[in-house]
N, C-alpha and C positions, 0 to 999 in steps of 0.2 A: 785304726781305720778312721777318714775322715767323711762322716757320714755326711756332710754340708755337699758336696759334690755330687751323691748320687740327688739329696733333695732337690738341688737346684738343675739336675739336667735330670731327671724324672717328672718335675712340675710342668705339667704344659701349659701354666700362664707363664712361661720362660720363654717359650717360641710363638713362633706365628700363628694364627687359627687356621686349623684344618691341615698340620703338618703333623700326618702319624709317626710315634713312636712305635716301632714294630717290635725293634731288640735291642739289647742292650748286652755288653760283652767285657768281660775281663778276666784278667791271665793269674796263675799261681805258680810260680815257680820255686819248688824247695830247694834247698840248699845243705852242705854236708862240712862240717867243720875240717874234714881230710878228703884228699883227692883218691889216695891210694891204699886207707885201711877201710875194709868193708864192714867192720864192727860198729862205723861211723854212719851208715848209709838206715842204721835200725832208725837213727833223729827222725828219717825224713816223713816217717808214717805219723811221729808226734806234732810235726808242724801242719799236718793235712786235719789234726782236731782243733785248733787256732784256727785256721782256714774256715772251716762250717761252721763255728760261733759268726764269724764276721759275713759269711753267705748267707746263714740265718736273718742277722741284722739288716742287712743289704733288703731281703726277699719282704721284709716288713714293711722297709722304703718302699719299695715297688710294688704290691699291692695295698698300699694305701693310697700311692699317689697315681698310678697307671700299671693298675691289671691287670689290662691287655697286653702287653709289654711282655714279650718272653725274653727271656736270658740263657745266654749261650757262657761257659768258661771256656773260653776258645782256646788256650796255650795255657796247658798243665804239665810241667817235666821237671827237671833238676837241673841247675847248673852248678857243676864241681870248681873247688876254686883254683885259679889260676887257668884257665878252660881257654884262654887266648894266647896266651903266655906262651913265645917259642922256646922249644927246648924242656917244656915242662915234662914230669914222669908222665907214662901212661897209666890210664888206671888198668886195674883189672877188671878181665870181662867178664867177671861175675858182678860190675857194678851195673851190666844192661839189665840183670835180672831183678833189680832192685827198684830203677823206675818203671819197670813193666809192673812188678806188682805193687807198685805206688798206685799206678794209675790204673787198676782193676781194684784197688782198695776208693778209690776216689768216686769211681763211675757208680759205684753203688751209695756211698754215704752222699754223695750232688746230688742224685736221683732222689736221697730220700727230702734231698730240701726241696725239687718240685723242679731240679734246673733242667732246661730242655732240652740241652747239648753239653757234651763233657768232651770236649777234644783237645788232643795227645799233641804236646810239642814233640817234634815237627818232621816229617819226612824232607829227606833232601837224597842228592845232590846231581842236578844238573848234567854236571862236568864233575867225572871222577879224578880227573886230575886236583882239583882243587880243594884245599881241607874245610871244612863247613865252617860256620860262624860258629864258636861254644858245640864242639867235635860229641861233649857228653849230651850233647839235646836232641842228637843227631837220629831217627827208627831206621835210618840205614848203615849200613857199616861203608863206612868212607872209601876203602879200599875196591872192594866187591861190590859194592850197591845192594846186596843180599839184606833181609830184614832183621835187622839185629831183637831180641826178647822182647823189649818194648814194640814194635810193628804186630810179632805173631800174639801180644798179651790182648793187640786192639782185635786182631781178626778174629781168635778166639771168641770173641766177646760180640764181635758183630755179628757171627756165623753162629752163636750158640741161640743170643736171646732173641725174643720176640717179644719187640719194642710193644707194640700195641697190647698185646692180650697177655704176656706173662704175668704174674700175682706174686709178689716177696712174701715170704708167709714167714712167722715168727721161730724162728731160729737158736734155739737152744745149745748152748756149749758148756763143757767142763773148764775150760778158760773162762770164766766169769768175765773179767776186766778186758780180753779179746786181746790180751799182752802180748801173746805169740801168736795167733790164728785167729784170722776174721773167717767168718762164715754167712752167707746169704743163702737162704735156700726158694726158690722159685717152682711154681706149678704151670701148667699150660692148660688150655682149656680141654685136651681129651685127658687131663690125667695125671699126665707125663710130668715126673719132675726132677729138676737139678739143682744141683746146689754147687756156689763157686765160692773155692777155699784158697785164701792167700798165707803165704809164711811170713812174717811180719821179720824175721829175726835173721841172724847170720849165722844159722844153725839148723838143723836136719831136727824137723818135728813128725813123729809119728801120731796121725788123727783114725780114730775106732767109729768105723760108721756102722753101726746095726741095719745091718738088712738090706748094704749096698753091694754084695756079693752076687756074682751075674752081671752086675752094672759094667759102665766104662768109664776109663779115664781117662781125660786131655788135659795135659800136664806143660806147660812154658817154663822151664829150668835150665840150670847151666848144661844139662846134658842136653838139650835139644839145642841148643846154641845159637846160629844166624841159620835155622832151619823151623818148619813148623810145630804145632804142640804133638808131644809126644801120645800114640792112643793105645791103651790100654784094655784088655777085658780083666773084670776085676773076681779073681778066684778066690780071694779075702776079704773081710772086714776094715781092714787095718792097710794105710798107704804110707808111706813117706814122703815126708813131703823135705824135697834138699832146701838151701838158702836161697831166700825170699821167691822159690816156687809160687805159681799161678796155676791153682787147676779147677778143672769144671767135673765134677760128678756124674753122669746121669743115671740115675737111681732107678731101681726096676720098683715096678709100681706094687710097694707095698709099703708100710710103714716102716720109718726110718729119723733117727735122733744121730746126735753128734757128741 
């Protein structure tokens, strides 16, 4: 990271007097050493811990030098290689579910550095006739215009939380190191709490929630497909969760560990 860049367009003896700085914005896009084995697609959650060391860095620039200053990562997604390349393979569509739960893994570790906006490369396209720029960056499916994992991982997320008043409350797991499943668990001011649990892996994890029994599940997975989060009433403890699943909990109001 070249930290000289944000100091000198953060510093407002660099501009004019009296020209605010409102926001300030930049993209992350990870990347997968294979187009078309999914086992590859595990990297892309270790480059999003790279990422928030240098957001960290970044957010020290910006509240020393201007405060006031909110920051947006406006273009967060993946690009597979060879993604322009005519005639390249396709990948398989279990790799939408992989930046979906990139970017439900992202929206809560950004949040924790203070950033105001975390938005999802990129919806498209226009004219379904024409193939999009980097086809893998694409929350629509090119063919259908239907929202491919990645679209229903944002709605879920939009349509779950509440931006203003929800509280991230300390989060306890048997994965120590959060190797294979992240967890966040949130409260709301009558009570009410939920928790969103990502598969990090290219593998079927089964997670033991004490006391989540009676609850519900919305789940974004290969089985829900270019369709919305699957919902669930939970008559167990214990979920499955398939390869790099996105699901949200909602927890019946009693106590409840992971």
């Amino acid at each position: 990271m070249n930290s000289n860049r944000y100091c000198y367009f953060l510093n407002h003896s660099n501009r004019a007097p009296n020209i605010p700085l409102d926001m300030i914005a930049y993209h992350f896009y990870a990347w997968s050493e294979s187009r078309t084995c999914p086992l590859a697609y595990e990297a892309l959650f270790e480059q999003l811990e790279t990422v928030t060391f240098e957001v960290e860095q970044i957010e020290e620039i910006r509240k020393r030098l201007s405060p006031e200053t909110r920051t947006t990562i406006d273009e967060l997604g993946v690009i597979l290689p060879d993604d322009n390349t005519p005639g390249v393979l396709q990948f398989p569509l279990i790799f939408w579910n992989a930046p979906g739960a990139l970017y439900a893994y992202s929206w809560v570790k950004l949040s924790q550095q203070s950033i105001d906006v975390v938005g999802q490369s990129r919806p498209e396209l226009s004219d379904l006739q024409l193939q999009p720029q980097y086809p893998s960056v694409s929350m629509v499916n090119g063919t259908t215009g239907a929202g491919t994992p990645k679209y229903w991982t944002s709605k879920l997320l939009i349509d779950t939380a509440e931006i203003d008043s929800d509280q991230a409350m300390r989060t306890l797991t048997s994965d120590v190191n959060r190797k294979y499943v992240f967890s966040q668990a949130f409260i709301r001011k009558n009570g009410r709490r939920w928790m969103l649990i990502v598969n990090k892996r290219f593998a079927n994890v089964d997670v033991f929630l004490p006391g989540a029994t009676g609850g519900k599940l919305q789940v974004v997975n290969e089985a829900s497909g270019f369709g919305p989060a699957i919902i669930t009433e939970l008559s167990l403890s214990r979920i499955t969760l398939t390869c790099f699943a996105v699901a949200v909990v909602h927890v019946p109001l009693m106590d409840v560990n992971i």
